[in-house]
C-alpha positions as CSV (number, residue, x, y, z in Angstrom):
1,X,62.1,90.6,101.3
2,X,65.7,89.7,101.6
3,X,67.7,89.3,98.2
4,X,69.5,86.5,98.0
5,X,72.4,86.5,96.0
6,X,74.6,82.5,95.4
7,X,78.0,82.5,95.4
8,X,78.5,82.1,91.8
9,X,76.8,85.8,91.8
10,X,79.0,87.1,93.8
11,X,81.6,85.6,92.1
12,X,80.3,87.4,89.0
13,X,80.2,90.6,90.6
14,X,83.7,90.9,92.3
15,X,85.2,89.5,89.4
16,X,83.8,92.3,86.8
17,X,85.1,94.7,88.7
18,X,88.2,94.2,90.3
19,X,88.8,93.5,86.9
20,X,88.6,97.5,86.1
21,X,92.4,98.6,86.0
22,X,91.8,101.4,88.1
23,X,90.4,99.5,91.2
24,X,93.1,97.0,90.2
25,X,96.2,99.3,90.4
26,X,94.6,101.0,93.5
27,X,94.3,97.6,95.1
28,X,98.3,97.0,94.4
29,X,99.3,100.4,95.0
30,X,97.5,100.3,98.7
31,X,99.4,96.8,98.6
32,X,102.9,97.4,97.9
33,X,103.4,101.0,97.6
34,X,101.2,102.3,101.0
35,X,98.5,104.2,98.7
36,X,101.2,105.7,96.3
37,X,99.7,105.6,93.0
38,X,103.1,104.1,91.5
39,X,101.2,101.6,89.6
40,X,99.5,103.3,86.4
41,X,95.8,101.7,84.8
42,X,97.1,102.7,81.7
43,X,100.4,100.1,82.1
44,X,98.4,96.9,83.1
45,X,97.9,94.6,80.6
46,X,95.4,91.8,80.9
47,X,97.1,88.2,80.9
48,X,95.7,84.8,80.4
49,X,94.4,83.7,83.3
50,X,94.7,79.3,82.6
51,X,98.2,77.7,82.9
52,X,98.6,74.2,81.9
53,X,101.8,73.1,82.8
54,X,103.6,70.3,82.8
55,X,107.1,71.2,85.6
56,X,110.4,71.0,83.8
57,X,109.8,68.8,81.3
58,X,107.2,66.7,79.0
59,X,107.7,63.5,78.9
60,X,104.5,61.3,78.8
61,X,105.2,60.5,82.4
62,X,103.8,63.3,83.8
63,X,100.7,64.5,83.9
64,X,99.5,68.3,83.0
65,X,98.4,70.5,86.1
66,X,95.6,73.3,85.1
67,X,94.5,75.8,87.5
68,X,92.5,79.1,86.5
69,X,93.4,82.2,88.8
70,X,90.6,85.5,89.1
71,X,92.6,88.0,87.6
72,X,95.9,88.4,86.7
73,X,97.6,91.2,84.9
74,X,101.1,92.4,83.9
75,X,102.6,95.7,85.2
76,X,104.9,98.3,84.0
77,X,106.5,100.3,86.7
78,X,108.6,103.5,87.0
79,X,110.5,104.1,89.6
80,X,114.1,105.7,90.3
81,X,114.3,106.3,86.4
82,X,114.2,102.0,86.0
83,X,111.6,100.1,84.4
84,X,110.2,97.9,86.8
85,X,107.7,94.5,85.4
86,X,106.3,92.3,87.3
87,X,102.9,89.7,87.1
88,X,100.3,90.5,89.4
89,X,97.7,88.0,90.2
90,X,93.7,88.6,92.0
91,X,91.9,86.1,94.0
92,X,88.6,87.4,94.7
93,X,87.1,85.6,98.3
94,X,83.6,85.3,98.9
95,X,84.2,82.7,101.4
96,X,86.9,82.5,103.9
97,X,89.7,79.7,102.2
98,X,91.2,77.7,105.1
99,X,94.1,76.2,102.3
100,X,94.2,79.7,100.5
101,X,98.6,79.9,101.3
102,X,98.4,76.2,99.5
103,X,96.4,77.4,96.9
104,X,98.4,80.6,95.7
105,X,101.6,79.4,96.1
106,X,100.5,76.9,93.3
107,X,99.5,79.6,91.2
108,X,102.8,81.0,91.5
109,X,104.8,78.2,91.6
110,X,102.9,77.6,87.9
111,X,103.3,80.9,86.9
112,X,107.0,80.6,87.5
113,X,107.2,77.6,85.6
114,X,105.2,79.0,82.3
115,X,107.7,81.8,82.1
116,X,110.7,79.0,82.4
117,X,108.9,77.0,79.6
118,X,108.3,79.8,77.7
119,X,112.1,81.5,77.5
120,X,113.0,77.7,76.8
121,X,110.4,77.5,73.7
122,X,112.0,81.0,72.5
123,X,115.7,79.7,73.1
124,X,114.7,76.5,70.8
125,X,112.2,78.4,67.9
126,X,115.5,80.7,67.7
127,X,117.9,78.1,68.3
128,X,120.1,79.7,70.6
129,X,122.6,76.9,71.3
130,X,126.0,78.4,70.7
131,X,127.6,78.6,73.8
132,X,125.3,76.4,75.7
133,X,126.4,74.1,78.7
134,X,124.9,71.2,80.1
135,X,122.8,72.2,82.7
136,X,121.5,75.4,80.4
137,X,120.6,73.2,77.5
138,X,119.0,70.4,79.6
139,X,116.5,72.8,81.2
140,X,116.0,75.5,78.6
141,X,116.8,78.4,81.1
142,X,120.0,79.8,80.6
143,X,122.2,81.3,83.2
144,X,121.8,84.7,82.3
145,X,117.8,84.4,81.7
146,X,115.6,85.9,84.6
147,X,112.1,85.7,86.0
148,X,109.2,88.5,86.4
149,X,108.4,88.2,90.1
150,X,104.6,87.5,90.7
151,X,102.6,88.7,93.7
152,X,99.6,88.0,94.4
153,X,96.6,89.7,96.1
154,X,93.5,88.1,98.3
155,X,91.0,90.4,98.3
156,X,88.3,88.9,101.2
157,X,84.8,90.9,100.7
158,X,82.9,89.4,103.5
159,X,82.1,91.6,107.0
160,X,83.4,88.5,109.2
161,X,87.5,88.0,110.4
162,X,89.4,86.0,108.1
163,X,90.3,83.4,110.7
164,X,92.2,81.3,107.9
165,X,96.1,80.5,108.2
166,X,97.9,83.2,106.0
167,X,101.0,80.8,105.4
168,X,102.0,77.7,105.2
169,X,103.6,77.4,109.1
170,X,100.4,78.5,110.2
171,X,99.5,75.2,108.5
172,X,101.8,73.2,110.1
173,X,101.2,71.2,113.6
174,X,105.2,71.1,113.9
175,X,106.6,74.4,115.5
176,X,110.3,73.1,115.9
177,X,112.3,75.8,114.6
178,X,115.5,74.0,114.2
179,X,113.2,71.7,111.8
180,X,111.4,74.6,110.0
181,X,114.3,76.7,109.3
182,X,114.8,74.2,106.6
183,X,111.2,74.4,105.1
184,X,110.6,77.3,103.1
185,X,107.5,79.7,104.4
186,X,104.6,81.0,101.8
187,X,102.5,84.1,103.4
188,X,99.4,85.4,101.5
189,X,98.8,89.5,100.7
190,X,95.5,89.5,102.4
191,X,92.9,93.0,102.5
192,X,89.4,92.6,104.2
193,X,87.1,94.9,105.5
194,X,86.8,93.8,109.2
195,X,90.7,94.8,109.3
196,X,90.3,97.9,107.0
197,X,90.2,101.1,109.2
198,X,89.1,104.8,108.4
199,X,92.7,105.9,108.3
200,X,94.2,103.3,106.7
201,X,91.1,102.9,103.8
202,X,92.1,106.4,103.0
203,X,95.3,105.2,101.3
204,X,92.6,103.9,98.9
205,X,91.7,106.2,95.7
206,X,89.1,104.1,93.6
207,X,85.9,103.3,94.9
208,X,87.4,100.2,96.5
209,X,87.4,102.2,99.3
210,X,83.9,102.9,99.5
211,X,82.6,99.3,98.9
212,X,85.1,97.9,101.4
213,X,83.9,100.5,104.4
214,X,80.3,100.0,103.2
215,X,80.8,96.4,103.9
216,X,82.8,96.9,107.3
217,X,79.9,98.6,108.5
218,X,76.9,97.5,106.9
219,X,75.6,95.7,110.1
220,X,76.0,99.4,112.3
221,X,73.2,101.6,110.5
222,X,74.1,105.0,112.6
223,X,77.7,104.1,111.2
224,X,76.3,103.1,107.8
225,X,74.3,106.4,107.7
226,X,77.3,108.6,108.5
227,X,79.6,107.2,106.2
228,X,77.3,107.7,102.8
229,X,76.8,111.3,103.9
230,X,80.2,112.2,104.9
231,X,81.8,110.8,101.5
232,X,80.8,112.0,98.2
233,X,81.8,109.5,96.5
234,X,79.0,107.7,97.2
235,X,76.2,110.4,95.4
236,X,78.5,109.3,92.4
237,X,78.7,105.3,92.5
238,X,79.7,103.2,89.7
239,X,76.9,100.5,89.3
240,X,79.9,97.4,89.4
241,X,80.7,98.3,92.6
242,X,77.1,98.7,94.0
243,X,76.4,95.3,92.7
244,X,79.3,94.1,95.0
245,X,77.7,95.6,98.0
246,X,74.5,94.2,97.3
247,X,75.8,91.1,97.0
248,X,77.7,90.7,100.2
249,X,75.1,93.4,102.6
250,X,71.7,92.1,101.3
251,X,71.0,95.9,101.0
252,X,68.3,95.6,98.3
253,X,69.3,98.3,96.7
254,X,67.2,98.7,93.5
255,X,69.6,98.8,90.4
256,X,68.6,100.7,87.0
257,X,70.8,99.1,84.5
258,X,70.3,102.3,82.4
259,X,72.4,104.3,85.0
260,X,76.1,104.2,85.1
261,X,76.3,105.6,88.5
262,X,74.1,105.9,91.8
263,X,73.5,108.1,94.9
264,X,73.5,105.9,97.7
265,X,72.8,108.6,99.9
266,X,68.9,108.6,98.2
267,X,69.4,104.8,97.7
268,X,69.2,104.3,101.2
269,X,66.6,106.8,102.5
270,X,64.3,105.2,99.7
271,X,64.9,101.8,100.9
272,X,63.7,103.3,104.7
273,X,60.4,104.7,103.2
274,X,59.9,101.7,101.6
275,X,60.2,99.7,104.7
276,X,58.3,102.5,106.7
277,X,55.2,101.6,104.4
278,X,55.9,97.8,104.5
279,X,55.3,98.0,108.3
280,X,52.4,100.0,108.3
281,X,50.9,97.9,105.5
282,X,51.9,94.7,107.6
283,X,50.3,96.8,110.7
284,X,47.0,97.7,109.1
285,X,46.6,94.0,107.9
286,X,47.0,92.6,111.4
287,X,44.8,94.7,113.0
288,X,41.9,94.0,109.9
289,X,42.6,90.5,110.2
290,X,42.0,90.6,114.2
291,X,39.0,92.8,114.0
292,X,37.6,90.3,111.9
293,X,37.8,87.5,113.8
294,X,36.4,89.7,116.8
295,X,33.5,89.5,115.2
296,X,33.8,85.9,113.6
297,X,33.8,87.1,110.5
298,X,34.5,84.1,107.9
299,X,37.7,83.4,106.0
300,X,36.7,83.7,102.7
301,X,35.1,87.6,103.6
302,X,38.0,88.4,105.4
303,X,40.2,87.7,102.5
304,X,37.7,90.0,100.3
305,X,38.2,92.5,102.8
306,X,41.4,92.7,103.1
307,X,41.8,93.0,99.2
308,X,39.7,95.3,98.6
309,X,41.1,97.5,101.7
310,X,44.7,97.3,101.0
311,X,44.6,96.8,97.1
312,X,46.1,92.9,97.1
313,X,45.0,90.1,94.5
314,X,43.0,87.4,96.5
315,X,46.5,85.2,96.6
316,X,48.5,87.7,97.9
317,X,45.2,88.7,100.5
318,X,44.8,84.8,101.4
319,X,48.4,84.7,102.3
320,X,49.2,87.2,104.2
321,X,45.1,86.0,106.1
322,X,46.6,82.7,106.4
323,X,50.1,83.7,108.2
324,X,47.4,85.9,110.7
325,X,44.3,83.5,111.2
């Protein structure tokens, strides 16, 4: 029987554990730094994920926006001897998001705006005024403040293409460029499976690597087969990230939730045994229930029969009778 798993649950799932800083820096580091490990576990710091934000200002005129991202973390970065911050923000995807450019450039554009409100609340608690012009006092950002830059990641976990628009001109019927150059474009940072090759995925340290090629080829079982045997990572995997590939392959893979981690290699060939029996329990039923009506025996003694024969209570029995009679 097929598990089926709603999108809240894989919601869940995904969210537990791209929430684990080491599949979260590998993520960013096969992002932005080509599978460098620049980005260190042990310098993310896990940020408030709800921003209620009034833009510039709060008057009683305008009204609050709230929007809650998956993840989002702050990062502390060394490179050429400089100390590098920025805000790093995770949208999970179970579902292919046809407005997903609209929707994170909101989550930046508010993200943006909480650290302007904030170095303005900080300029006020400390009264910083001395000095001040015009324009620096109105807004609360001074000239010499600065931002943290924000990036943020789409990570899509189904097997299919993201056929979604990845900006906002994608979005856009007009394709005038004289008209465009004036509109400022918002791409997304997009990684998914169907576009995740063997090469490539090998920029990929954590076990992200293994869930995201498990899911490529979950559908090819000769593929499937080779890649659990061929990478030893997956005698040793973490039980967060087999619940992700349960949740997006149906694999029915039986989880203890005593065990920390999981051979998929035996996972698997269990799962085939299992199913080996199934059919010849379905088989051995057929044929009994044919038999039986061959010579007309009744129903009811055909149900008793095929309990007793192949150890099933009389509901389960009359079922499976009822699907063959």
């Amino acid at each position: 029987m097929k598990l089926v798993i709603h999108l809240k649950d894989k919601d869940t799932y995904t969210k537990k554990y791209m929430s684990d800083n080491n599949v979260f820096a590998d993520a960013f580091n096969f992002l932005i730094y080509d599978g460098e490990e620049v980005i260190k576990p042990e310098n993310l710091k896990t940020l408030d994920t709800s921003v209620l934000s009034v833009p510039f200002g709060s008057d009683n005129t305008k009204s609050p926006v709230q929007k809650i991202r998956d993840l989002l973390k702050s990062a502390e970065i060394k490179e050429d001897g400089e100390n590098i911050y920025l805000i790093l923000g995770l949208e999970n995807q179970s579902e292919i998001h046809y407005a997903m450019p609209v929707r994170n450039m909101l989550y930046d554009v508010l993200e943006y705006t909480r650290q302007v409100e904030n170095t303005a609340k900080t300029h006020r608690k400390l009264k910083e005024y001395k000095g001040v012009n015009a324009g620096e006092f109105l807004s609360g950002f001074y000239k010499n403040d600065e931002l943290i830059p924000v990036i943020t990641l789409v990570i899509y976990f189904g097997l299919d293409e993201w056929t979604a628009p990845r900006s906002i001109f994608n979005m856009f019927k007009i394709k005038n460029k004289k008209i465009l150059s004036f509109v400022n474009d918002y791409r997304i940072n997009l990684i998914a499976p169907y576009e995740l090759d063997d090469k490539k995925a090998e920029k990929l340290h954590s076990n992200l690597k293994e869930v995201l090629l498990y899911i490529k080829n979950s559908n090819d079982k000769e593929k499937l087969r080779d890649l659990v045997q061929n990478d030893k990572k997956f005698s040793r995997l973490e039980r967060d990230a087999v619940y992700v590939i349960n949740a997006f392959t149906n694999s029915n893979l039986k989880i203890d939730e005593n065990q920390e981690v999981f051979d998929m290699c035996k996972a698997l060939l269990d799962i085939k045994e299992e199913g080996r029996l199934e059919g010849k329990l379905e088989g051995g039923i057929m044929s009994t229930v044919k038999m039986c009506k061959k010579f007309d025996v009744s129903f009811s003694d055909t149900v008793k029969e095929i309990s007793a024969e192949f150890k099933l209570t009389k509901e389960e029995a009359e079922t499976k009778v009822k699907e063959l009679w």
